[in-house]
Every structure is written in C-alpha cells, then in structure tokens.
N, C-alpha and C positions, 0 to 999 in steps of 0.2 A: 785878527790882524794886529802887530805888533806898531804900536803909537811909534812914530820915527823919533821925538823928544826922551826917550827909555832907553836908546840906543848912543851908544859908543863902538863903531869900528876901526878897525885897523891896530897893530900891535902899538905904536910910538903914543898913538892917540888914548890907547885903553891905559897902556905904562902910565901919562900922563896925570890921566885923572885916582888913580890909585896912590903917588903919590901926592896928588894935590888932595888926598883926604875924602874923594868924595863915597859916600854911601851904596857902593857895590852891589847889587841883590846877588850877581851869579857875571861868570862868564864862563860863554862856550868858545873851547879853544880845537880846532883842526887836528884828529886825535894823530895823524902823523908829521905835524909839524916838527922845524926841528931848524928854524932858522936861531940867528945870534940874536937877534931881537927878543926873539920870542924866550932865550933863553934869562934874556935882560929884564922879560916881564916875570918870569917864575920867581926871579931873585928877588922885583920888585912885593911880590904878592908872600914872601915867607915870610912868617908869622903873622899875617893877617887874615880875619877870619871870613873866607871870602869862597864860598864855593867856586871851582871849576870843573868842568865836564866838557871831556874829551868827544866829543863828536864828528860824524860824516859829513864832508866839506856838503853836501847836498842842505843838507839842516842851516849853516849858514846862509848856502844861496837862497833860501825859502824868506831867511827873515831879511836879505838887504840885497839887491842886485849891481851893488856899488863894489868897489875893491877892497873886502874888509880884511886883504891880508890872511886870512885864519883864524880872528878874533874876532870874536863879538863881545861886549862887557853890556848887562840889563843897570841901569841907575834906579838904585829904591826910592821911592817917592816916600819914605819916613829914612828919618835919623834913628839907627837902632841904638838901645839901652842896655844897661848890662844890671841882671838882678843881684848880682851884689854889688851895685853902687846904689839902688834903688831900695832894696830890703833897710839897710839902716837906715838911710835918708824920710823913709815912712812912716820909721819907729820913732824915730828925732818929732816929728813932725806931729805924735802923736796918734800917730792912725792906726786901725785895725785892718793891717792890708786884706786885699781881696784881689787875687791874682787867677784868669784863668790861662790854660797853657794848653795846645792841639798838640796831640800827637800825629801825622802822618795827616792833616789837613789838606787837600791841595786844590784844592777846589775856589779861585778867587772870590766867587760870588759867596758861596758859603761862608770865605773868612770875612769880607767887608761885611755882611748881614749879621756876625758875631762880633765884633769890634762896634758898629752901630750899637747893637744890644747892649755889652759890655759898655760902652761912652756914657750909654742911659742911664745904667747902672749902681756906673759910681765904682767899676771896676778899675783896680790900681792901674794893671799891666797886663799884656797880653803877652805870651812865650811860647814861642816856635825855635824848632831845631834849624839848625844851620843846613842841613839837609834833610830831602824830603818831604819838600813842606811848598807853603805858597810862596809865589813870588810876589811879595807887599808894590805894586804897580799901580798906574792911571785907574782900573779897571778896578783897584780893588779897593781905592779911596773914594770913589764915584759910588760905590756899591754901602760905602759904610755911609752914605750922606755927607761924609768929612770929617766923621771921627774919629779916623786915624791922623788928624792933623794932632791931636790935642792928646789921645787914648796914648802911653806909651808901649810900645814893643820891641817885645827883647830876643834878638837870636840867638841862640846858644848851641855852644860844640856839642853837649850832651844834654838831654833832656834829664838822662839817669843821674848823671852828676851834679844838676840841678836839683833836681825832685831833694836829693840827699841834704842839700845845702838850706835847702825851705824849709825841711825838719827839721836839721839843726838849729837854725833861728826861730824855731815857735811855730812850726806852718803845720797845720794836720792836713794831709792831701785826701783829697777828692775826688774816687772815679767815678766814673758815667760809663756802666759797663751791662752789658747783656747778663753777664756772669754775675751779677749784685746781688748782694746778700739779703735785701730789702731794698723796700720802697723808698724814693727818694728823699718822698716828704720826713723821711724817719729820722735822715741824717742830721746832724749837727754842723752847723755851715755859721757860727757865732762869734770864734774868733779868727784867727789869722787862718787864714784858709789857701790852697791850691786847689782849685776843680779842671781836673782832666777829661778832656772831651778827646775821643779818638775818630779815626777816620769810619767810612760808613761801611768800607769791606771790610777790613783787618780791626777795628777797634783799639785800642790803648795797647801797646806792645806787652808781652809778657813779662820783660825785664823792668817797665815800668810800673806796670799797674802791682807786680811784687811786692812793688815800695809805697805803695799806696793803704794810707789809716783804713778809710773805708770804701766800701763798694757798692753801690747804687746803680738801681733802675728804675726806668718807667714804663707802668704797665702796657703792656699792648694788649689789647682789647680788640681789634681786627685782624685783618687776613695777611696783610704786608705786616713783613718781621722785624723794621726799623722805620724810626722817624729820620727825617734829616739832619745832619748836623747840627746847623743853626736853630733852626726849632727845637731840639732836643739840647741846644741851649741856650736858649731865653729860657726854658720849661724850668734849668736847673739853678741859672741863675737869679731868677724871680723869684724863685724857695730861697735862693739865700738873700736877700733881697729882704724877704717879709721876715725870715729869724733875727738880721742884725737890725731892721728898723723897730722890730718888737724887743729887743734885747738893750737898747737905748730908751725906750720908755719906761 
C-alpha cells in the first residue's frame, strides 16, 4: 500500500512541485492524456531528469480514489546526487572512494538492506539508473535503519556512461557476476573502486559488465543457483572492507 505522504496528485499540483525543486522519484501520467495542462507539465519536466510512465487510468485509480486528473508524481524520500559532483569533491577531501552501484535492482527491501550495509561500511555512494530501478521511498529508508538519510545516492541517465566516467577518473569497476573469472576473495577492491551488483534474474546488463576491470564470483556450494542480492552484497563488500582496512595498516 502506497504511504499517502509519497504522493502528489492532480496535474497543477504535480507542475507545482516540479518547479518548486522538489526531489521527484517517478511520475505516472494517463497514457492518453492530452489536456493543455498536462501539456504545461511536459514543458515543465524538459530537461529534468525525471522518469515518467505512461499508464492505464486503472493503475492510477489503485493508487488514489481522489481526482488525480491523470497524474500521479511519487516524492523521493532522499535528495539525489550527481557522481560527478561527488567524484572530485572525494578526491579534494582526500578519500579513497568506494562506490557501489545496482544495476536493474527493484526490489525495495533488497535496496534499503544494501544501503544499511553500504552506511556500515563506509561506502561513498550508492548509483542507480534513472530507470529500472527502485523507487528510494518510506519503505526503503525504513528498511535501511536510516541510512539513506546520511548514505548519498546518485541517479543517473546512464549507468554505461557512468561506469566510463569512474574509469576515467581512477575507478577500476567491479562485477559480482555468475560469469566471474574467479573467486571473489581474489579481486582487488584497494583503491578507488566501483562494485556492480546486478539484479537476481538478468544480472549486470551486457553493455555494462563489458565495461567492467573485473569479474567475480561467489562460490555456490548448494542446490539454489543464487544468493540474494543484498547478501551477495554485504559478502562483497566486507572483502573490500577487510583489503582497504589491511591496506591502511
């Protein structure tokens, strides 16, 4: 059930808060809409990086039995970041970033349980694609303990065009892949790192894990063919974890 505090309806009211700045997760818009308003909010939303999805008025009425016009707008319960405002700002600062980043995550409880993990960590930044992904909501700050008050997280148009931009700055990426070349424990996770965890059907997309230094697995040893996301990373982020606290000794 959708927290009524997450919601924005009605077009004037969604227009509204889009230009008053606020932190967007997604809006569904009535896939045959085609009032002047609603043409007033498209114009509002161009070049903002703001997922929308055209859907059956039915999907609306499920989530509000109010007049919500044909829009619905979800409010992110974090303020998103952008990794390259973040990437220099860490180098300035001295750090050895450590960034991990889901591909095709959607799972809320999974992402709040990895963001927890990450918080514990001492992980820079969390990075999700702009689409495809969880929606960072009530449900999934609750689930981190409230790590994602503090954790920063970064949504981004591309993951691919991300991934490129962390190598270019010093990053060697990191998959977590069925396909690994070796054992996890093998990898090198010492300096500036990106570890890609992918979803639990499709794993790390083809176009991404391409771009990826290394490729890692963890053994399975039983009869189920995959761990869960979040377990499968705490597993990998605790290895990098024990290489950068042994690499400061």
């Amino acid at each position: 059930m959708v927290d009524k505090s997450e919601i924005i309806f009605g077009v004037r009211a969604v227009i509204e808060a889009v230009e008053a700045g606020k932190e967007i997760d997604k809006i569904l818009v009535k896939k045959d809409i085609q009032s002047d308003l609603s043409k007033e909010l498209f114009t509002a939303l161009r070049g903002k990086m703001v997922p929308v999805q055209r859907v059956p008025v039915e999907r609306l009425n499920r989530v509000t039995r109010k007049n919500h016009q044909g829009v619905i707008a979800y409010v992110s319960a974090v303020t998103y970041q952008k990794v390259e405002d973040l990437v220099p700002f860490l180098y300035e600062q001295g750090k050895n970033p450590f960034f991990v980043m889901l591909d095709g995550v959607t799972d809320v409880r999974n992402f709040g349980a990895i963001a927890r993990t990450c918080e514990c960590a001492g992980v820079d930044a969390v990075v999700i694609p702009m689409k495809g992904s969880v929606s960072v909501n009530a449900d999934a700050v609750k689930t981190s303990a409230g790590a994602l008050h503090t954790l920063p997280v970064c949504r981004e148009q591309s993951l691919n065009t991300t991934i490129k931009y962390l190598k270019d700055s010093g990053f060697r990426i990191l998959a977590a892949t069925e396909k690994g070349d070796y054992n996890y424990t093998q990898g090198d996770y010492t300096g500036p790192i990106c570890l890609i965890m992918g979803s639990e059907d499709k794993g790390i997309s083809a176009e991404n894990l391409s771009l990826c230094d290394e490729w890692m697995t963890i053994p399975i040893l039983g009869n189920i063919q995959s761990l869960n996301v979040s377990v499968a990373a705490g597993i990998l982020i605790y290895e990098a974890v024990k290489q950068r606290t042994l690499d400061k000794e």
